[in-house]
Structure formats: structure tokens, C-alpha cells
N, C-alpha and C positions, 0 to 999 in steps of 0.2 A: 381722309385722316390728315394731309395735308391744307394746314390752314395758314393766311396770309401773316407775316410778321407785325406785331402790332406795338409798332417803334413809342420812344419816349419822344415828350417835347423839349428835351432840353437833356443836355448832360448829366449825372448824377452829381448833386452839390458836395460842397465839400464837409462834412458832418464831423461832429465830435468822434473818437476811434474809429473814423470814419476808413481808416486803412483796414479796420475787421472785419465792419460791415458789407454784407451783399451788396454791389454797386448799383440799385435800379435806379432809371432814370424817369423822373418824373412825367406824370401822366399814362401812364401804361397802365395802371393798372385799375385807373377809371374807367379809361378809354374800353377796356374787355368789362369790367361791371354794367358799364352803361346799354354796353350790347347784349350782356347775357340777363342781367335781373332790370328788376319794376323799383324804381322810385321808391325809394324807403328800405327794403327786404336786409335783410342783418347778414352781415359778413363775417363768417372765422378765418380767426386768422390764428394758428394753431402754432406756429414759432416763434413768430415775435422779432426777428432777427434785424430787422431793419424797422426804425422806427417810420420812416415816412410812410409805408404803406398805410398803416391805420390812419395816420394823420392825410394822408392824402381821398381815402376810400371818406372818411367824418367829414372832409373838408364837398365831395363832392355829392355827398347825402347819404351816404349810406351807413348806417349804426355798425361796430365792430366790435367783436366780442375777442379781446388776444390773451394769450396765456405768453406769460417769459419765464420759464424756471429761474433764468440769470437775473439774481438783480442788477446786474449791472446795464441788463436791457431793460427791464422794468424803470428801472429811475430815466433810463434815455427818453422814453416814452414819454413819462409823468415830465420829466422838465419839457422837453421840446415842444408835447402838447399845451404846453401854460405860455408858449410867447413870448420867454424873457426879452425882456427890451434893453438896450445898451445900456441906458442911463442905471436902470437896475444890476447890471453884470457887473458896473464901473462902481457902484457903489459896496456891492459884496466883495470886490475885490480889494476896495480903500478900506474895509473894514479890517479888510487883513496886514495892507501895508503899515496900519498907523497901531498895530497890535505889538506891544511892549518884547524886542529879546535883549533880555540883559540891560544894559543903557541905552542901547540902540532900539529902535524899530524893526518890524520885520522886512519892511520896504529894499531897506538901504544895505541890511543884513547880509539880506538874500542875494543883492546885486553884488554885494562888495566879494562874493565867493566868484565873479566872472571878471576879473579886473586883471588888465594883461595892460602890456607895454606897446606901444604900435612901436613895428621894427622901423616905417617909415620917418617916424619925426617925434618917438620920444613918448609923448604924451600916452598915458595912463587910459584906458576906455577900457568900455563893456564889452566883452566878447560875444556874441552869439552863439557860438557853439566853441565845444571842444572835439577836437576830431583825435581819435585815438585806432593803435593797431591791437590788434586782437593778442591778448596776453601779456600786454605790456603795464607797466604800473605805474605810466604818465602819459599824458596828452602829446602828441608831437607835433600840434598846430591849432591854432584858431581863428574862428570866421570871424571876420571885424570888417566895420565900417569905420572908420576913424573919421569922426565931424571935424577935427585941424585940421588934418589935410587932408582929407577923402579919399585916402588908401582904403581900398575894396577886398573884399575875399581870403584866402586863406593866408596867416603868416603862420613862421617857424617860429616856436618860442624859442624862445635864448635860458638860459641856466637860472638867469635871477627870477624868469616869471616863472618856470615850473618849479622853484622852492618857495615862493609865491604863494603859488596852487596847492603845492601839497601840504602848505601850514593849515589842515582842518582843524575842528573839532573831532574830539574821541568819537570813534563810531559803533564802538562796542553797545555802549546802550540803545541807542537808534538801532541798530541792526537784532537786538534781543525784542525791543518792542516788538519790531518791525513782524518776527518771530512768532511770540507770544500772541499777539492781535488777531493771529491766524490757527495755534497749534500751540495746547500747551507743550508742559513737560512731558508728558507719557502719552502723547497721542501718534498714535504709531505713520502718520504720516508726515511729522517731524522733517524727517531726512529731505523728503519732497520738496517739504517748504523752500528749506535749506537750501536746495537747490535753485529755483526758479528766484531767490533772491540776489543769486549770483549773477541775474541778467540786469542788476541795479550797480553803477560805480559808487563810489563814495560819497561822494558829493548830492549827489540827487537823493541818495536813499536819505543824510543827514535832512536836507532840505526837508522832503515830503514827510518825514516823522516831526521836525521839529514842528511844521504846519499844524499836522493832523494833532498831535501835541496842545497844540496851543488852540486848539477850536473851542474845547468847555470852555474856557476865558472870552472867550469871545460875546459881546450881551450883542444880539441879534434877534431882529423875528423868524418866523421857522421858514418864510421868502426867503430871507436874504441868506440863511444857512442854506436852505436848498442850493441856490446857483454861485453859493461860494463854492459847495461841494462840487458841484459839477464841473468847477473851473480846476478843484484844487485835482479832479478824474483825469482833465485834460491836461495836467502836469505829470500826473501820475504813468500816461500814460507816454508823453514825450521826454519822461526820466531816464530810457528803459536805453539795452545795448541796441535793442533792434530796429534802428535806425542806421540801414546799409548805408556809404559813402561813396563816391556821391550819388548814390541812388536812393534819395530817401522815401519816393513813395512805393517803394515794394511793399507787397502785401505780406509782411510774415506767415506763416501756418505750424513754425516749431521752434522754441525757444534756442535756437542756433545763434551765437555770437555771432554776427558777420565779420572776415578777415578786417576790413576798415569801419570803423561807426564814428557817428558824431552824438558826443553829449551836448542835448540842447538846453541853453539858459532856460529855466522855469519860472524863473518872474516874466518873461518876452515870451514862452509860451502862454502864461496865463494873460498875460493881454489879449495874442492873438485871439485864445479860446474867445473872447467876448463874442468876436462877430462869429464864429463857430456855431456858436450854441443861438443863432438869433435865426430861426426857419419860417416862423409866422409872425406877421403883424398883429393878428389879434387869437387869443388861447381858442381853441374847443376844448367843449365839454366831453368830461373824463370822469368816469365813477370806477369804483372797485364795483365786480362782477358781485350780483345780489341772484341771479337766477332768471330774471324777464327781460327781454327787449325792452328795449328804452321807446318813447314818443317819439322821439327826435331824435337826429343821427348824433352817434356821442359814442366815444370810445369808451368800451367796459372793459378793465383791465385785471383778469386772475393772477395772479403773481405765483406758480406752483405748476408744478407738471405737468399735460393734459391729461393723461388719466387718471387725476385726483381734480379734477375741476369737479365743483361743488357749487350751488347746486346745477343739476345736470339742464341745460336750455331744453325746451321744446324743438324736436328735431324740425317741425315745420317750420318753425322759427328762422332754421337758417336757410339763407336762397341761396350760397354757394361760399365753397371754401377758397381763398385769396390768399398764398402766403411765397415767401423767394424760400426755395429748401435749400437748408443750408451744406456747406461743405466742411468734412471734420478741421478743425483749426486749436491742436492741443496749444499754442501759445494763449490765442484769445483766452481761452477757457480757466487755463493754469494764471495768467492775470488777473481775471476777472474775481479768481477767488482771492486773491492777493488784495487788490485794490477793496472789494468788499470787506474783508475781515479788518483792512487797515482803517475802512470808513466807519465802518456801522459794527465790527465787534466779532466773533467767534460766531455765534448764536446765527448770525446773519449767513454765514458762510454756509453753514447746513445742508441747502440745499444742492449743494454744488461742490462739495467738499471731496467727494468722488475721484472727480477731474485729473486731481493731485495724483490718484495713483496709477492715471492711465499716461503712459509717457508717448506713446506711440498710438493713431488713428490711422489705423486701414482700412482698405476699400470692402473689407468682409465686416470689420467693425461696423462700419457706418451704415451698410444695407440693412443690418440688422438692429441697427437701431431708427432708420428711419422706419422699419418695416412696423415698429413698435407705435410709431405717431401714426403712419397710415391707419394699422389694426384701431386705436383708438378715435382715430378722426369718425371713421363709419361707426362708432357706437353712436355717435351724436346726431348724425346727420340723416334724413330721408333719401329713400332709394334712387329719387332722380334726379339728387343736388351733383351738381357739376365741381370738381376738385381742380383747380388755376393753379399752376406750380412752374416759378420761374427760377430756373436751375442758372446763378450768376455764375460768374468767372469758369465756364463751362469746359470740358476736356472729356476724355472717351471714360475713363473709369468713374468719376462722378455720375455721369448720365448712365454708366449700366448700373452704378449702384442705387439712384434715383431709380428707376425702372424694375428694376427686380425687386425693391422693396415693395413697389407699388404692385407687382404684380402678384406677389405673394401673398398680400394686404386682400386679393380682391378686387382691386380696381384694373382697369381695363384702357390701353393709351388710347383717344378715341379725337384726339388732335396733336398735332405737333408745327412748331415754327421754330426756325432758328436764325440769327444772323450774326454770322461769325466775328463782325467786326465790335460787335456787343459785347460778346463773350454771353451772349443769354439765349437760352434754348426755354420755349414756353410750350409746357406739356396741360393738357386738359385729359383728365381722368374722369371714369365714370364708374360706379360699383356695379360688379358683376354678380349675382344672386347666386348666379349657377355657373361653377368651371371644373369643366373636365380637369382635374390635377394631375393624371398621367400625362409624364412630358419626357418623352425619350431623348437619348443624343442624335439619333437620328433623325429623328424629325425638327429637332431644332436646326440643324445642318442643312436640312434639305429647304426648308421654308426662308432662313438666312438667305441661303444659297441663290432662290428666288428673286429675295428681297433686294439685291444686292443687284441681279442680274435686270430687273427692272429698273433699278433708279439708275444704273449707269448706259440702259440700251436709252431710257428719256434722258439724261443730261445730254448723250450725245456725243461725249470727252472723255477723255481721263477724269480721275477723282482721286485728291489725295486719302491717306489710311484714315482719318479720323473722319468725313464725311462718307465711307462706305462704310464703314464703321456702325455708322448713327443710322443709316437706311437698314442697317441688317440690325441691330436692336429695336430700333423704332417699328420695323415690318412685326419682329416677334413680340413685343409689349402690344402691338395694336390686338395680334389673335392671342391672346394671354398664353405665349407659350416661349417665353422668357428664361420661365422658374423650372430647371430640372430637376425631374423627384427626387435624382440620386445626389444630387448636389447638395439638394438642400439636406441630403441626411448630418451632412457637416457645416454645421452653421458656419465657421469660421474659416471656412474653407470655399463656399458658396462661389461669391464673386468672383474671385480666381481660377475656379476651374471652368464656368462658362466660357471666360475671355479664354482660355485655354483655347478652349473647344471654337469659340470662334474663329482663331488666330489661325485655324489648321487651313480653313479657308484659303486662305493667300498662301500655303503652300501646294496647295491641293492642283494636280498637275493637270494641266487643260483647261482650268477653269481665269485663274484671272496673270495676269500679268505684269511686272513694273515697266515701266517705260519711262521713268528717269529716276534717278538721286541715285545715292549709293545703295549696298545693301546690307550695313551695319544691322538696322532696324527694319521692322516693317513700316514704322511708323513715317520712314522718310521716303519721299519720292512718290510720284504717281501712279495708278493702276488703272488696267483696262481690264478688257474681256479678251482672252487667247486666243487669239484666232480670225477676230472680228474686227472689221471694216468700220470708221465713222460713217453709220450709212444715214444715221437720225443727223437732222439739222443741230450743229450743236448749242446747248444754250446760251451762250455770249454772242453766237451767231442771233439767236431770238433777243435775246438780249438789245441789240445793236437795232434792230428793229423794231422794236416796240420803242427806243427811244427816238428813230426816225419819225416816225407817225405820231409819237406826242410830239415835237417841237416841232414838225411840217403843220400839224392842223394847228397847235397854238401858237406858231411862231416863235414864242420863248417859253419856258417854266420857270416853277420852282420847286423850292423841296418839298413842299408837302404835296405836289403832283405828281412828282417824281415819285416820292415813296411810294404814292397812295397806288399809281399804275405798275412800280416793278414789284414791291410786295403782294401786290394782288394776281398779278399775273405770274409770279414765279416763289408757288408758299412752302411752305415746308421746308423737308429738305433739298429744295431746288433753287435757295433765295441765295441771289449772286453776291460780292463782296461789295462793299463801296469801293475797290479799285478797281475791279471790272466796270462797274458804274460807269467812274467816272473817267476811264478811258474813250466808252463807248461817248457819253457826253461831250469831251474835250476835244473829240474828230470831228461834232455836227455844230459845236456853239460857241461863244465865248462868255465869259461872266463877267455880269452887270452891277455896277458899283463896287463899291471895296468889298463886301462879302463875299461867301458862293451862295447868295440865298435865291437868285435869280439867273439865268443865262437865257440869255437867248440866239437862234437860228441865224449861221453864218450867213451874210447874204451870197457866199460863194455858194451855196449848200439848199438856196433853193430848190424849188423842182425846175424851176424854168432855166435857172442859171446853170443847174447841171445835165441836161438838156442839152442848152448850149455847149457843153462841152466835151459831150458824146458824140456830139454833130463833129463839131471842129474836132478830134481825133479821127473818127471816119475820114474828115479828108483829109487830114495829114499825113493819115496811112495811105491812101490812094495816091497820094502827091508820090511819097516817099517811095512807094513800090512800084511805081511804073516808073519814076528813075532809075528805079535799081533794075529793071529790066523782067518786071515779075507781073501776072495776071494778077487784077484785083476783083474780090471776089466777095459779096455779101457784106452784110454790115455787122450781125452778132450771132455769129463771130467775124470778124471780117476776114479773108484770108490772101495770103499770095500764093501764087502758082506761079512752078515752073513751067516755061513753054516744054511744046512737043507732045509726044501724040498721048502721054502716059499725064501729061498734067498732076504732076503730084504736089501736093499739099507742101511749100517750104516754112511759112510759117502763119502760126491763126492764135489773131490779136481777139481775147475775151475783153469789152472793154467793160470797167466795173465803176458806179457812181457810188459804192458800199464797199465796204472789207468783208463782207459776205462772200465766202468762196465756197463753199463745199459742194455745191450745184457744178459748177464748174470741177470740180474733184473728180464728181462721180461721171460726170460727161464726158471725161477726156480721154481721150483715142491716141495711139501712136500714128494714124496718115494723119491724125494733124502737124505733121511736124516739127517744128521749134512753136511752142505752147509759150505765150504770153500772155500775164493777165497787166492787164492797164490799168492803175488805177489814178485816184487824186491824190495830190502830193500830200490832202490833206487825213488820208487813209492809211497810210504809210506806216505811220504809228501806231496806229491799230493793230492793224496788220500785222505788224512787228510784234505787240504786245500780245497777239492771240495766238504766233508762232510760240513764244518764249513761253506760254503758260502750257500749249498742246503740244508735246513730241511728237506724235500721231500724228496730228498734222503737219507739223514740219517738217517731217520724213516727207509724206506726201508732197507736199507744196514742193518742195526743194527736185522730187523725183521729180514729177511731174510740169514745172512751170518755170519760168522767169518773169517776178515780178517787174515791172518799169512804171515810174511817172510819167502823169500827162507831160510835164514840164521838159524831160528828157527829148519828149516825141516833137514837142515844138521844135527845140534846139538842133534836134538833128535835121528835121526839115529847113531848118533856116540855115546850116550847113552847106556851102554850097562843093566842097570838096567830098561830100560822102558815098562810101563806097559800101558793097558788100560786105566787106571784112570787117573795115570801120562800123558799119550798122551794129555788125554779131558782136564786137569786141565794145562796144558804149552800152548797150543795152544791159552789160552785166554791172556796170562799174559802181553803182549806187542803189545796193538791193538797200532797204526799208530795216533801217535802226531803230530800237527801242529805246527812247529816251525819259524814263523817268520824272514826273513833274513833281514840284514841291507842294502844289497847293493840295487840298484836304475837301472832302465830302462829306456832308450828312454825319 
């Protein structure tokens, strides 16, 4: 059930409302088509939610069938798949600057509403932004560049710019448009409106009405309307309050004011948009859905619900369903109807008009409504089509409400991958014909319980709450025993009482344990098993070894060897972070050219040369202990003895060319004496960094051992005043600091 992570080539691009959309990162999702279906076979893709998927799945051969209820996804679709080219963006955009307001233009219009004074030297410039406090009804600074003298970043306005700013136009009509475009007079979701327009300042809302205003004037072909539109979306969208300061790429999920926002200039956003909206050099083909598979790979796009797709595909037809399931996001949604109604009109809204009255998306909302697309997915599809569902911006109540939807639906978890530094968990689903639907608390408890006790006796370590978490959902989605009958007797109450029920778990006495953070939550700090010994090699220990043996045999890597060997050897939910990675990497290599796309094998770090250095410690110890008046005794471990007739063990040196200790853990005896492990100075690190992430073993190590460097052992043998005392009292003075590095992995 556990299957390899199946990474992207490249980061997720930066896309139009690209802060709403699922973050996938390009090639992923070819990369699983190519392995699971044949050349040509048609793909659903049943959300819609991220445009690149279909345009990535068309682009690598495979025909895609998508449904977007949202027009606001449908149009991302339709433009992005057409390949707007700059020179066309720059033109729908001049169409607008050179479009008549009043005596002026709208060009010069629009800018003259960002015109501030640089504090530094006088001169009149464009602001970029206006950065304002939450409930205040003026700006208290702006972002400027000043081309006189190149004063940067935020100033104070002074009194004369903020009456300036605040000499608008009346906004009463723009704001009743604004209104109307979406909800007449007696449409009882009015108030709603009303509300979610309050996430728009003054100025932007003027702006974006007087645009939208002035589009019938505009003579244009229905091209250049399209990727005006699309620009005037990406103003629409960077008008808004939720733009956190200075954090602006937070991803919203609720129309929350943040305490600090900045209002961004929209003429400089609609430039930026240009290169935004520019994803392909040349269009694919794109039809509205007509009912057959297309010859050739080509996006067929339904614009409506899926359980109203009409007409209905040939279930052979499809070789597998490919979609990122989404996470509830009442901002997006409550915009999306905003922005539509203000584009395309009332009528347009329809579909989604809904949205408005839901002010709040819970984790029971959402199961049951994904439960809804699952049930409908299987009407379409053949019994042995495989379901690909990439759960982005991933966290524990999303994935059990992902998972209990699905299990509810029928389908059955019958792979899992995850890699946390993604934020993406990749679930394959299969329909199940036949399932026992009695599902007790109890037996959910006890197979959890299992579930739990196996992925943490294989990891080896502790595990924080959200990865035992996902081993005890992911154990029960796999035997479809997820869905409890009595749960589900309350739809809206479902989700919540499972995580209940599993949460008892971590309190449940003898069974698991925290072994750090505080215990506000459960969610913070580490857990083990009660009672029980790291007796399994743990896996950063495996870890650390699979990354010896790839850069001993190839002498350097890179990243797609890397990935290809630790995603493959460590799948599921067993796949290490990129900072584990890249600690276990940064102890055996160094990297090669200005990227980290290469490293290769230290030469301190050969096998010969460490070798050599196990030799030269053996006799350093032999030197050192027969001055110091002690028997020397073997080599690993090598030890000293006290003379006399009882010869007891004083101290026994484990010497290590790895940060692999737990061998040594479980070997170590009190007639060894004072227990030291030896290592390279260049493990230190490691070492350190495997303490600080394992209590359990720190406890251990700390009872048990006294770390020291080769380095130390020199220094003391070249010593020539050293004594006993002196030995015991240096041997402690430089245990193994974990020092943090700045550079970045994978």
C-alpha cells in the first residue's frame, strides 16, 4: 500500500490566483500516467481545480475530459490552454490604457489614484502599494521606489498625501454596481454580497468598476477581450484586503481582514499579470465536451457539475481518473462569485451562487461533499479504472476527510505516498463492488491501534502526531474500515467524531507515549510506544546508509538519483524530510557548482581513507593507554584494562566511520566501563542532529556513552603532559553541536 513518492520536476509556477489554486508541481502527474495507462487512453479529471493538470496530462498525450462548476476555473483553463503570448497581453492591455475617462485616459487615470510624495527628495511617484491597518480609513504608508533618488521600500505619508488619496471619486455608484452585477434588489442573498464586498477598499473597487464599465466601449475581437478579461481577473483579484503584510503569499481560506494589508496598484498589477498568464508557447487543443473521445490528445472541457455532465463518456473510455482534491476555501469561492457576476453578469453566477450563503467550510462539510464527486466519479468509470488524487497543502483533517469520503463512496486506499516538505499526500483508489458496511468503534480502535503500532515499531523512532496520525487513517482507508455506521448516521457530525475516536488513542494508558514538546495539544511533540526500546534500526539510521552506498558506488550524485533511490526505498509513509536528507548528505559530500544539483563524495570519506582512520585511532588509543598505565585490548571495540588479577574493563572505545549508533545501543554492557563512541569530526553533526530530532535516543546515548572526535584523540596523544584525570576531564569538553545550515534541498 505503501508506494514510492512521485516528485515534480520543477517547483509549482507562479499562476494567475495562483495563491487559491492547489500547488502541483509540474510533471507529477505525467510521470504516474505514463506508468499506469497506454498511450492515448482518456483521462477525468473531475475538479478542475488546477488548470495545469489537464494542460500538462494534453501536453504529454493523453486526451482529458474536465468538469469546472466555477467559471472562474473554466475560463483559467480556456485562456491558459490558448498560449497567450506577451505581445498579445500588451496589446489587450493598451486597448484599455488608451480607452477615453473623462478628458483623460484610462492609462494615466488609473495611475494618477497611486501618486504620493517621496519623503526622501520631494518628487511626486507611483506608489506600489498602499499598506493600511485593519479598520483604519487611511493608508499609513507606501511601497515606493523613487527613480530621483532611489529611496526603496516603505515610507510614512505625511498629511498632504493622505488628503491626496482620499480626494476619490463618489463610490456609492461603483459599489451599487458592484452589488447589482451580482444580486438584485430582492434576492435574498443580498446581505452576503454586501458583505464579501467589504473585503474591497475604495479605491480598487472604483477602479475595477470603472474598467469593467467601460469594456462594451471597447471595439476589440473576442481574443483580445478574452486576455483583457483575464488581466482585468488578475486585478480583481490583487484589489482585495487579503493581502497579509508583510506576508503577502499567504494562502487565504476565509474572507478575514488581516490586522496589516497592502493595497496593490492595479495598473502594476495588470502588467505583472502579463507574464502570469503566459504558461505554453504554443495553444492545445480544447473543445467543449460533445460525449466521445477525441483522436488526438485534446482537452474536452464541461463547464457544470459532474453529476450533470452530459452526455455521459463511454466508461471504457476512461483509463483513469487524475485530479488534486481540493480543500474547502470559502474566500476563493465567495470571490469567484463576485468576480464572475462582475464579468459576465448575474445569469453567469448561477452556478455557484450557493457559495454566498455558506460562510463557514468544515471538515464534516467537506467529506460530504467530496463524498458526493467520489459517488458520481464511479457512475462513469469501469470497475478497474484506478482513481490518482493529490491531496495539496496537506494537514491531518483534510486527509481524513479525503479518505472517509472515499471510503464511503466505495473506493478502497490501495496506495499512498507522502512527502512532507510538499505539503502533498498521493492517494490511489480503487472501487470496491463489495464492503462489509458494519464498522464498529471498536474495531476501528483496534486495527488503528495496529496500524499505528506497526509503522512506528518500522520507522524505528518517535513520530510526531500528524504522521501517526496518517499511518492509523491510511491502515483503515486501506481495509475500507474508515466509515463508522454510527457516525455516519450524522452526516454533519461524521468527521469529527472519528478524529474523536481516534484521538483517544494517545490517551489510552500503556499504549503510546510523548517523549517531547509540551502537552497543550496532542498535536505538539513526539510519540513512541510505552514501554518499548528502539530495538529496529531507526530509519534516518537507514536513511544515512542508503545515502553511503549511493555516493561510495557513484562517487557523487544528483538529485534525480537521490530522489529516485530514497523515494523508492523509503515510500509511503515512511519518506524522510528533505532535512533529514540533507543532513545525512552534508556529513558524506560537498556540493558541486553554485547549485545543490550535484555533490559529490568527500575525499576524507572514502572507504580507504576511512579506513585509514580507524587504523590511526586504534593506535592512538594503544599509544594513549599504555601511557596511561592501562592494558590494551582488541580493536572493536578496543578496550583498556586495569592491571591486577580482576582486569576490569576502564574504558572501551566503539570507534564509528558512520553516525550509526544503535548497534552499539543495544550492545552496551556496564563491565565496559566508561563507554565511548569515536567518531569523525565529520559526523558530529549528524550525530547531533539525530540526538535533537530522537529523545529516546538521547536519553540513551547520553546514559549510556561519551561521544569524542577523532580530532580530540590526536590532540590528546600529542599531549605530552597527559594524565588520567586530564584524559576523563578533555574527553567531555566538546560533545557534538547541532549547527543548522542555510543551504536548501530538492
Amino acid at each position: 500500500m505503501n508506494l514510492p513518492y512521485i516528485p515534480g520536476q520543477e517547483p509549482p509556477p507562479d499562476l494567475p490566483l495562483g495563491r487559491f489554486l492547489p500547488p502541483i508541481p509540474p510533471g507529477m502527474v505525467s510521470t504516474w500516467c505514463r506508468a499506469n495507462l497506454s498511450p492515448g487512453d482518456m483521462v477525468l479529471e473531475p475538479f478542475g481545480f488546477n488548470p495545469l493538470i489537464p494542460i500538462e496530462l494534453v501536453a504529454a498525450g493523453f486526451p482529458v475530459l474536465v468538469t469546472a462548476n466555477n467559471p472562474i476555473y473554466a475560463f483559467l483553463i480556456r485562456t491558459l490552454a490558448s498560449a497567450p503570448s506577451e505581445d498579445e497581453l500588451v496589446a489587450a492591455l493598451q486597448d484599455l490604457a488608451t480607452t477615453s475617462k473623462g478628458e483623460d485616459r484610462m492609462e494615466p487615470y488609473i495611475r494618477s489614484l497611486y501618486q504620493v510624495q517621496c519623503a526622501d527628495c520631494g518628487t511626486m511617484i507611483e506608489a506600489d502599494a498602499f499598506l493600511w491597518k485593519k479598520e483604519e480609513d487611511q493608508p499609513y504608508a507606501a511601497i515606493v521606489e523613487c527613480p530621483a533618488c532611489g529611496a526603496k521600500g516603505e515610507q510614512v505619508l505625511d498629511e498632504n498625501t493622505l488628503a491626496s488619496l482620499t480626494d476619490l471619486p463618489s463610490a456609492r455608484l461603483h459599489q451599487a454596481r458592484a452589488l447589482n452585477r451580482i444580486a438584485g434588489q430582492d434576492d435574498p442573498l443580498r446581505a452576503q454580497v454586501q458583505n464579501a464586498l467589504g473585503t474591497y477598499p475604495t479605491r480598487p473597487l472604483i477602479i475595477l468598476q470603472t474598467i469593467i464599465n467601460r469594456l462594451d466601449s471597447i471595439e476589440q475581437s473576442p481574443r483580445r477581450r478574452e486576455l483583457l478579461t483575464a488581466l482585468i481577473l488578475s486585478a480583481a483579484d490583487q484589489g482585495n484586503t487579503l493581502w497579509a503584510y508583510p506576508t503577502p503569499r499567504e494562502r487565504p481560506r476565509q474572507l478575514v481582514i488581516p490586522s496589516v494589508f497592502q493595497e496593490n496598484n492595479l495598473w502594476r498589477a495588470m502588467e505583472r499579470a502579463v507574464t502570469t498568464w503566459q504558461v505554453l508557447q504554443e495553444p492545445l487543443p480544447l473543445f467543449e465536451w460533445r460525449g466521445t473521445k477525441p483522436s488526438e490528445p485534446a482537452i474536452m472541457l464541461y463547464q457544470g457539475r459532474l453529476k450533470e455532465l452530459t452526455p455521459w463518456p463511454d466508461p471504457s473510455d476512461i483509463g483513469a481518473v487524475v485530479t488534486a482534491i481540493p480543500r474547502p476555501n470559502q474566500a476563493f469561492w465567495t470571490l469567484s462569485a463576485l468576480w464572475t457576476g462582475w464579468i459576465w453578469g448575474q445569469e453567469a453566477v448561477s452556478p455557484i451562487r450557493q457559495v454566498l450563503s455558506r460562510q463557514r467550510y468544515d471538515w464534516n462539510w467537506h467529506a460530504n461533499a467530496l463524498e458526493s464527486t467520489f459517488s458520481n466519479i464511479q457512475r462513469l468509470i469501469h470497475p478497474e479504472c484506478k482513481v490518482w488524487g493529490l491531496v495539496a497543502e496537506n494537514e491531518l483533517m483534510l486527509l481524513l476527510a479525503v479518505l472517509l469520503a472515499a471510503d464511503i463512496a466505495g473506493y478502497r486506499l490501495t496506495g499512498f505516498a507522502q512527502f512532507k516538505d510538499d505539503e502533498i499526500a498521493q492517494c490511489q483508489f480503487e472501487v470496491q463492488t463489495e464492503i462489509a458496511r458494519t464498522v464498529e468503534p471498536a474495531e476501528v480502535l483496534h486495527l488503528a491501534r495496529e496500524s499505528i503500532r506497526e509503522y512506528l515499531l518500522k520507522k524505528g523512532e518517535p513520530a510526531p502526531f500528524q504522521s501517526i496520525h496518517t499511518a492509523a487513517i491510511t491502515g483503515l482507508a486501506a481495509k475500507n474500515m474508515l466509515a463508522v455506521d454510527t457516525f455516519l448516521e450524522n452526516e454533519n457530525q461524521m468527521t469529527s467524531e472519528i478524529e474523536k475516536l481516534l484521538e483517544t488513542l494517545f490517551n489510552e494508558r500503556g499504549f503510546l507515549t510523548r517523549v517531547a514538546g509540551g502537552t497543550a495539544s496532542l498535536e505538539t511533540g513526539d510519540w513512541w510506544l510505552a514501554g518499548q526500546k528502539e530495538e529496529q534500526t531507526p530509519l534516518i539510521d537507514r536513511l544515512e546508509k542508503v545515502i553511503i552506498q549511493l555516493v561510495i558506488r557513484e562517487k557523487s550524485t544528483n538529485i534525480e538519483q537521490l530522489r529516485s533511490a530514497i523515494f523508492s526505498t523509503f515510500p509511503g509513509i515512511y519518506t524522510p524530510t528533505r532535512e533529514e536528507v540533507f543532513n545525512c548528505l552534508l556529513s558524506y559530500t560537498n556540493p558541486q557548482g553554485n547549485g545543490l544539483l550535484s555533490w559529490a563524495l568527500k575525499e576524507s570519506d572514502t572507504i580507504e581513507a576511512r579506513k585509514s582512520d580507524v587504523r590511526q585511532m586504534q593506535a592512538c588509543l594503544a599509544t594513549i593507554g599504555k601511557r596511561l598505565g592501562y592494558q590494551v585490548k582488541g580493536e572493536s571495540p578496543l578496550v583498556w584494562y586495569e592491571g591486577g588479577e580482576n582486569r576490569q574493563a576502564a574504558f572501551t572505545f566503539h570507534i564509528l566511520a558512520s553516525a550509526i549508533v544503535q548497534k552499539h545501543l543495544q550492545e552496551s554492557h556496564p563491565s565496559e566501563g566508561v563507554k565511548i563512541l569515536l567518531i569523525p569530526g565529520s559526523r558530529a553533526n549528524l550525530l547531533a542532529y539525530k540526538t535533537q530530532r530522537d529523545p529516546v535516543l538521547k536519553a540513551a546515548l547520553d546514559r549510556e556513552f561519551i561521544v569524542v572526535k577523532f580530532r580530540l584523540i590526536r590532540d590528546l596523544e600529542a599531549n605530552p603532559l597527559l594524565t588520567r584525570e586530564l584524559f576523563l576531564e578533555q574527553i567531555r569538553v566538546d560533545p557534538p553541536k547541532y549547527q543548522t545550515s542555510q543551504l536548501a534541498l530538492f
